[in-house]
N, CA, C and O atoms as a GROMACS GRO file, in nm:
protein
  260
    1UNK      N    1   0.083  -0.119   0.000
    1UNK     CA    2   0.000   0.000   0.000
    1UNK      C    3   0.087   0.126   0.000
    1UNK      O    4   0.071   0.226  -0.070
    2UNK      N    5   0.186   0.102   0.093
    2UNK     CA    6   0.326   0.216   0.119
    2UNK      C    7   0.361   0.277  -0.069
    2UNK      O    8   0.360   0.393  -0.110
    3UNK      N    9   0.382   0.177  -0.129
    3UNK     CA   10   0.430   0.165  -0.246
    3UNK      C   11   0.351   0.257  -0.338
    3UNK      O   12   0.395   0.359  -0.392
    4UNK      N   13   0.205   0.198  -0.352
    4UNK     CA   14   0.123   0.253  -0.406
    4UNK      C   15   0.088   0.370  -0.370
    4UNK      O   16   0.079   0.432  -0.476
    5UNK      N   17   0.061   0.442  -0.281
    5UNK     CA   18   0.069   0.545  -0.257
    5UNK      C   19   0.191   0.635  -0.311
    5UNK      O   20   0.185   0.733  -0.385
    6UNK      N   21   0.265   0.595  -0.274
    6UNK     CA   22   0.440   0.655  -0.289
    6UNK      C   23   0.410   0.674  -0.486
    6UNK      O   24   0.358   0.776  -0.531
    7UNK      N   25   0.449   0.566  -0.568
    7UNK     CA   26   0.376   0.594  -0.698
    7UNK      C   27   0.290   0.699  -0.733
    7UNK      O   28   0.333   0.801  -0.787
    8UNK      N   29   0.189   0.684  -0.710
    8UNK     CA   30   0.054   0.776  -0.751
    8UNK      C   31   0.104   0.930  -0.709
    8UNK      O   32   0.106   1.012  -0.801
    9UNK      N   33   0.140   0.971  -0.590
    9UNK     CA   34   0.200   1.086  -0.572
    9UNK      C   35   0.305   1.154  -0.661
    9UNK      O   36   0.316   1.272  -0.697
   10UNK      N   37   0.380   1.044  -0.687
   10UNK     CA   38   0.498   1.084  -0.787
   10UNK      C   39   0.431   1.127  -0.926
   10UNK      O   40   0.459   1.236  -0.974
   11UNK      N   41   0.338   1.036  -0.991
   11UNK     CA   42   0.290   1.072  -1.078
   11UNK      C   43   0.179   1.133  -1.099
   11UNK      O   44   0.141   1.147  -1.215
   12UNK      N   45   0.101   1.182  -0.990
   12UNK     CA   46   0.008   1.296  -1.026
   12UNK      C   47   0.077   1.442  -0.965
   12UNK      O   48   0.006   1.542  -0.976
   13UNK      N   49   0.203   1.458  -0.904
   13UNK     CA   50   0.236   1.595  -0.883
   13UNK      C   51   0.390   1.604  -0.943
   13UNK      O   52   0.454   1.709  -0.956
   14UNK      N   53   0.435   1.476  -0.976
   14UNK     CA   54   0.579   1.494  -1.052
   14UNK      C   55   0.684   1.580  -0.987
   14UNK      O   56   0.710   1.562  -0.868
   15UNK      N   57   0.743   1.667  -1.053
   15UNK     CA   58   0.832   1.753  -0.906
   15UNK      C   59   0.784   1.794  -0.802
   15UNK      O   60   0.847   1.803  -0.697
   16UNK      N   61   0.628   1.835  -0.823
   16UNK     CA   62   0.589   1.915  -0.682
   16UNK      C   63   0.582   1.760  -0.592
   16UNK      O   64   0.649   1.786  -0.493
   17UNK      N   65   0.552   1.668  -0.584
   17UNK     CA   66   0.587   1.574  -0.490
   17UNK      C   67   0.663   1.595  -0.373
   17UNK      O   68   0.775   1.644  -0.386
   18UNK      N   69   0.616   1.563  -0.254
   18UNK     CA   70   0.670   1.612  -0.125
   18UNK      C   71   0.794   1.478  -0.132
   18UNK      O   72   0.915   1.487  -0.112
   19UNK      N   73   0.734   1.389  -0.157
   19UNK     CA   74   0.831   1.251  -0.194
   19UNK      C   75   0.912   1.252  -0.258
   19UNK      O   76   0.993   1.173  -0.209
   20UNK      N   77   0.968   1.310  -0.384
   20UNK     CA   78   1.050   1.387  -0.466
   20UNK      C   79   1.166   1.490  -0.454
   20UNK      O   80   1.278   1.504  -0.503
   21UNK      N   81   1.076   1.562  -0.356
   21UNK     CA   82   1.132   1.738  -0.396
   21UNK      C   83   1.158   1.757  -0.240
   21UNK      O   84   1.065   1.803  -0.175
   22UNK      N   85   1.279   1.723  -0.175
   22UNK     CA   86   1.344   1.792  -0.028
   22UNK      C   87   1.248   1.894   0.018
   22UNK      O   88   1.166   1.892   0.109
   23UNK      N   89   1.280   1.982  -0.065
   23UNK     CA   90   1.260   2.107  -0.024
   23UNK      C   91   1.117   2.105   0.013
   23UNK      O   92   1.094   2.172   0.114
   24UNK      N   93   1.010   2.042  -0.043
   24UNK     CA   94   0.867   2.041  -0.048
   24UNK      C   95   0.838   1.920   0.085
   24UNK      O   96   0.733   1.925   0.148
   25UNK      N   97   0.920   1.838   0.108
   25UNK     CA   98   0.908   1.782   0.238
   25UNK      C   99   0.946   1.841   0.344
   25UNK      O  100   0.911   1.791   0.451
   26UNK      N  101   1.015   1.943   0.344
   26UNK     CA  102   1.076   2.002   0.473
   26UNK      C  103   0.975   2.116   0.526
   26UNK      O  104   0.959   2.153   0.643
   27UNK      N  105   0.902   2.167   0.391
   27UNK     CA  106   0.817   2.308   0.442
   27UNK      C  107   0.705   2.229   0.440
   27UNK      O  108   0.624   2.310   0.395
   28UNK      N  109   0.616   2.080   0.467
   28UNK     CA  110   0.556   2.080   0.486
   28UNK      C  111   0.531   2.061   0.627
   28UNK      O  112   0.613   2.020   0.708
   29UNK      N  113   0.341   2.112   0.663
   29UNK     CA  114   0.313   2.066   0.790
   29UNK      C  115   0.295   1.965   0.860
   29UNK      O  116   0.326   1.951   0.978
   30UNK      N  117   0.249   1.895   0.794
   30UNK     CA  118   0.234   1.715   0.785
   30UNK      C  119   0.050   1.714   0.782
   30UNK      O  120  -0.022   1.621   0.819
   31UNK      N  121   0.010   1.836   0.732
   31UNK     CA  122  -0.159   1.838   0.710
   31UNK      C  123  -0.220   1.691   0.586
   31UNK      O  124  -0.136   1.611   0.544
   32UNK      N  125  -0.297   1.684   0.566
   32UNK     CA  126  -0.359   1.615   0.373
   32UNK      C  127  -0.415   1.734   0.351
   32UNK      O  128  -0.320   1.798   0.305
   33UNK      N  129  -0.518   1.812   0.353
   33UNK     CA  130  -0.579   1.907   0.283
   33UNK      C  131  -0.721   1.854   0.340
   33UNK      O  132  -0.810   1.935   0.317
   34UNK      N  133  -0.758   1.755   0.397
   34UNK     CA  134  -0.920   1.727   0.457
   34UNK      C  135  -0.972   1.810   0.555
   34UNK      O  136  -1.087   1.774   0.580
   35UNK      N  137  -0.925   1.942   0.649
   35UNK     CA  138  -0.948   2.001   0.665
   35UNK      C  139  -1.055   2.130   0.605
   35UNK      O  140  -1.154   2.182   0.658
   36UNK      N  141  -0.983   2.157   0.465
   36UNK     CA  142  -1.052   2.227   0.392
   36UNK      C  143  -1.215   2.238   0.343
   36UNK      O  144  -1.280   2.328   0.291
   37UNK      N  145  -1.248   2.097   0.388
   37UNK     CA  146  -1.346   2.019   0.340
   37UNK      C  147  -1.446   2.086   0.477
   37UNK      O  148  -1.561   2.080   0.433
   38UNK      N  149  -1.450   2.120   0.556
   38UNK     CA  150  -1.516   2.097   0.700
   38UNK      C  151  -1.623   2.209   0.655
   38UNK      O  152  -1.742   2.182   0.670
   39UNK      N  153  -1.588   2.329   0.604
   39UNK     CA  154  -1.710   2.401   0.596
   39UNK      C  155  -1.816   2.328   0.511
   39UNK      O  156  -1.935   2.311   0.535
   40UNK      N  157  -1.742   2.290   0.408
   40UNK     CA  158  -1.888   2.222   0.360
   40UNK      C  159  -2.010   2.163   0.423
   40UNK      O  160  -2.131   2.164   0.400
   41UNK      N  161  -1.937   2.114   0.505
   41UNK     CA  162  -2.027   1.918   0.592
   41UNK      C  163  -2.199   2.004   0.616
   41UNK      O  164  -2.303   1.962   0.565
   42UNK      N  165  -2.189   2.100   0.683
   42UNK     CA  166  -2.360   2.190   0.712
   42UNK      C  167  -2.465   2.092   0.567
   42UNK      O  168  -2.558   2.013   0.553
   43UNK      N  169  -2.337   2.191   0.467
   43UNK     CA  170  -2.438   2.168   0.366
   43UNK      C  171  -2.467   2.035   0.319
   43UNK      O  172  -2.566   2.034   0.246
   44UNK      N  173  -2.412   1.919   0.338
   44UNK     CA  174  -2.385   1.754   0.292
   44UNK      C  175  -2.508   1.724   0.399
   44UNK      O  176  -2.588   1.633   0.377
   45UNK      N  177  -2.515   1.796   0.499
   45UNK     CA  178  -2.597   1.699   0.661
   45UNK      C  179  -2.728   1.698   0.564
   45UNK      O  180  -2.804   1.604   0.540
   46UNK      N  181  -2.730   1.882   0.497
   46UNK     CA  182  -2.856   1.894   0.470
   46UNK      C  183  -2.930   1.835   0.358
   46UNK      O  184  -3.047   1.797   0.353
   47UNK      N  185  -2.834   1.836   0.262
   47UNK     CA  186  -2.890   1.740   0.127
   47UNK      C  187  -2.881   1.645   0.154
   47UNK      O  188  -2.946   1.583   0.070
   48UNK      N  189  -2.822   1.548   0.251
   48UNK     CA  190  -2.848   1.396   0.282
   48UNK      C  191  -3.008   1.399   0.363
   48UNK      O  192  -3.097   1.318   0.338
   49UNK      N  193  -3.016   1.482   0.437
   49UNK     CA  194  -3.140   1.458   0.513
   49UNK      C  195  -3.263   1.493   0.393
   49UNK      O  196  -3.370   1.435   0.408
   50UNK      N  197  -3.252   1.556   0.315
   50UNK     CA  198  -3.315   1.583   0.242
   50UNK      C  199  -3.362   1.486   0.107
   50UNK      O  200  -3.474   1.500   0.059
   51UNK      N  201  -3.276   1.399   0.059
   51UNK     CA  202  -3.268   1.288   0.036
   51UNK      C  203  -3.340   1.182   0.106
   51UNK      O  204  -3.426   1.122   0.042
   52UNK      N  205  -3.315   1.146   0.239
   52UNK     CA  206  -3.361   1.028   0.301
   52UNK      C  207  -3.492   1.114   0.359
   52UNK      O  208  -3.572   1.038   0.414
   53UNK      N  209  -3.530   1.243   0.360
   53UNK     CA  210  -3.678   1.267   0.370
   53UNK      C  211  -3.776   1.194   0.253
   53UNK      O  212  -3.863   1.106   0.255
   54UNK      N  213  -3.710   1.285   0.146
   54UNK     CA  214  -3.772   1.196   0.004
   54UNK      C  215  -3.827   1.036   0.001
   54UNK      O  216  -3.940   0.994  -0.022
   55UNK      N  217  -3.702   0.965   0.034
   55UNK     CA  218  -3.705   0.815  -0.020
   55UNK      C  219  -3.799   0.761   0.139
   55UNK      O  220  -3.852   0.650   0.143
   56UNK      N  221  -3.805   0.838   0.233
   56UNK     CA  222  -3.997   0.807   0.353
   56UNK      C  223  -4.061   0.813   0.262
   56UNK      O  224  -4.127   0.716   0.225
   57UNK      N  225  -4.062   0.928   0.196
   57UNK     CA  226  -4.194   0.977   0.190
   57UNK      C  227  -4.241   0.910   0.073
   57UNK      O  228  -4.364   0.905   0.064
   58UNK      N  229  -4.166   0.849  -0.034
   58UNK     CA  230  -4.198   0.770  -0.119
   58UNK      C  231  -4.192   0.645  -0.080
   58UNK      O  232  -4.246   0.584  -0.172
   59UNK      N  233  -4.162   0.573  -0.006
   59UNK     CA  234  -4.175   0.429   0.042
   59UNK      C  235  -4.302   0.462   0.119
   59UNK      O  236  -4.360   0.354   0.110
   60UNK      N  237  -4.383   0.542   0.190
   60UNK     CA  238  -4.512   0.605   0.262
   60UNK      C  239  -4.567   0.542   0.139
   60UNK      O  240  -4.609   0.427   0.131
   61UNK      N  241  -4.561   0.643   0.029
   61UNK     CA  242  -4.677   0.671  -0.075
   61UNK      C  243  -4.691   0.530  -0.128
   61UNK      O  244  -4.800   0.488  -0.167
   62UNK      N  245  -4.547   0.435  -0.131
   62UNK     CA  246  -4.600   0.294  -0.257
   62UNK      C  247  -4.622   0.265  -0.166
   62UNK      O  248  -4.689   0.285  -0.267
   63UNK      N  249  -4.662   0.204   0.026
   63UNK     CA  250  -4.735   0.149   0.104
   63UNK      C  251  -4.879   0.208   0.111
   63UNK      O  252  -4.967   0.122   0.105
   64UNK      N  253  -4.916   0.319   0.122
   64UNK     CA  254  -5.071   0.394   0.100
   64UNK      C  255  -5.129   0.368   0.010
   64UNK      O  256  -5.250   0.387   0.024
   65UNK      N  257  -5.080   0.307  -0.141
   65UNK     CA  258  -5.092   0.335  -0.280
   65UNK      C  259  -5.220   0.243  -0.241
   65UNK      O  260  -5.303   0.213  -0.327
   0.00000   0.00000   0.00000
């Protein structure tokens, strides 16, 4: 898995690779970037609930039918 990972990095950032490029391993923080993601989540809670409101309310309707 070590491997594979190690690969895929190399070849989707090529020099910028932290694996690669010293310099780009040393200034990093040791973050991934999933942080960035957190404001979103509000909005994911809400279109998921909004979703599984739907698919009640249609499993309701083909039991009432």
């Amino acid at each position: 898995m070590r491997e594979f990972v190690r690969k895929r990095e190399i070849s989707h950032k090529g020099s910028l690779s932290r694996l690669k490029n010293p310099k780009r391993l040393q200034n990093w923080a040791g973050g991934s970037g999933a942080g960035a993601l957190n404001y979103r989540w509000s909005y994911v809670q809400g279109t998921i609930g909004d979703i599984f409101d739907g698919l009640a309310r249609g499993q309701s309707e083909v039991v009432n039918a």
